[in-house]
C-alpha positions in Angstrom: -18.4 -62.6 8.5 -19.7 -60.5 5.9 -17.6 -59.7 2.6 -17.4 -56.4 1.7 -19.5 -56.7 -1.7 -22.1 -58.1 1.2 -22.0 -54.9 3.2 -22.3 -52.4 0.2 -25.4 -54.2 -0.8 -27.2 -54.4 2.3 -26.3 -50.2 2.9 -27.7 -50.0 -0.8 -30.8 -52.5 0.5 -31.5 -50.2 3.5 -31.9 -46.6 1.8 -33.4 -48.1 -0.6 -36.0 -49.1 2.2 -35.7 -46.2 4.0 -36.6 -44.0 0.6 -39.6 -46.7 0.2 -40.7 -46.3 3.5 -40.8 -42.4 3.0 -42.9 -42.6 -0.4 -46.8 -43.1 -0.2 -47.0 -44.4 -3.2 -45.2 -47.2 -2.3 -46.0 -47.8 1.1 -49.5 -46.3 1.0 -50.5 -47.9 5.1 -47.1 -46.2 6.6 -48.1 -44.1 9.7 -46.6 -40.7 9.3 -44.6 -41.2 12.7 -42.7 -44.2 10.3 -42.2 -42.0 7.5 -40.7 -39.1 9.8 -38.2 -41.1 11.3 -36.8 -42.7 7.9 -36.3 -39.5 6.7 -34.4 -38.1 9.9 -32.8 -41.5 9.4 -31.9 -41.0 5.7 -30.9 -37.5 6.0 -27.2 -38.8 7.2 -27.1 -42.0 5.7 -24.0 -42.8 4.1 -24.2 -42.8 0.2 -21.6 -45.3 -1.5 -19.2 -44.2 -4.2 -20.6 -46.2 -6.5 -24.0 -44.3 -6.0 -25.1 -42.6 -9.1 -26.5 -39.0 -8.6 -30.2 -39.7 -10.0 -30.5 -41.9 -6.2 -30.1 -38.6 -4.5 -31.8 -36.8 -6.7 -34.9 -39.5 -6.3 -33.7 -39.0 -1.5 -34.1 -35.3 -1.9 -37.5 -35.4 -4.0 -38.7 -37.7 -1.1 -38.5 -35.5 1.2 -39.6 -32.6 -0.2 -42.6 -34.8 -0.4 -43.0 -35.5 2.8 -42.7 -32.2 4.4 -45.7 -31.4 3.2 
């Protein structure tokens, strides 16, 4: 059973995934299917309350990105 500090870090783990797979930079050998689904993925993914605004800031410039 996973504590609750446990499942806040792995949500925080996986966006921050999903945001890597979405920039080239960082995954540079991503097919473009990959990145299209992380950021359909990532457009409802649930943001903790501990999340400071620059993350969402950094999701939106991501996709703007990669609608291009």
């Amino acid at each position: 059973m996973s504590t609750p500090d446990e499942e806040r870090r792995a949500i925080s783990q996986v966006r921050r995934f999903l945001f890597d797979l979405m920039d080239a930079s960082v995954t540079p050998r991503v097919p473009g299917y990959v990145r299209k689904r992380a950021r359909q993925v990532s457009k409802h993914y649930p943001l903790l309350p501990s999340d400071d605004v620059s993350y969402e800031e950094h999701r939106e410039r991501m996709i703007k990105e990669n609608r291009r």
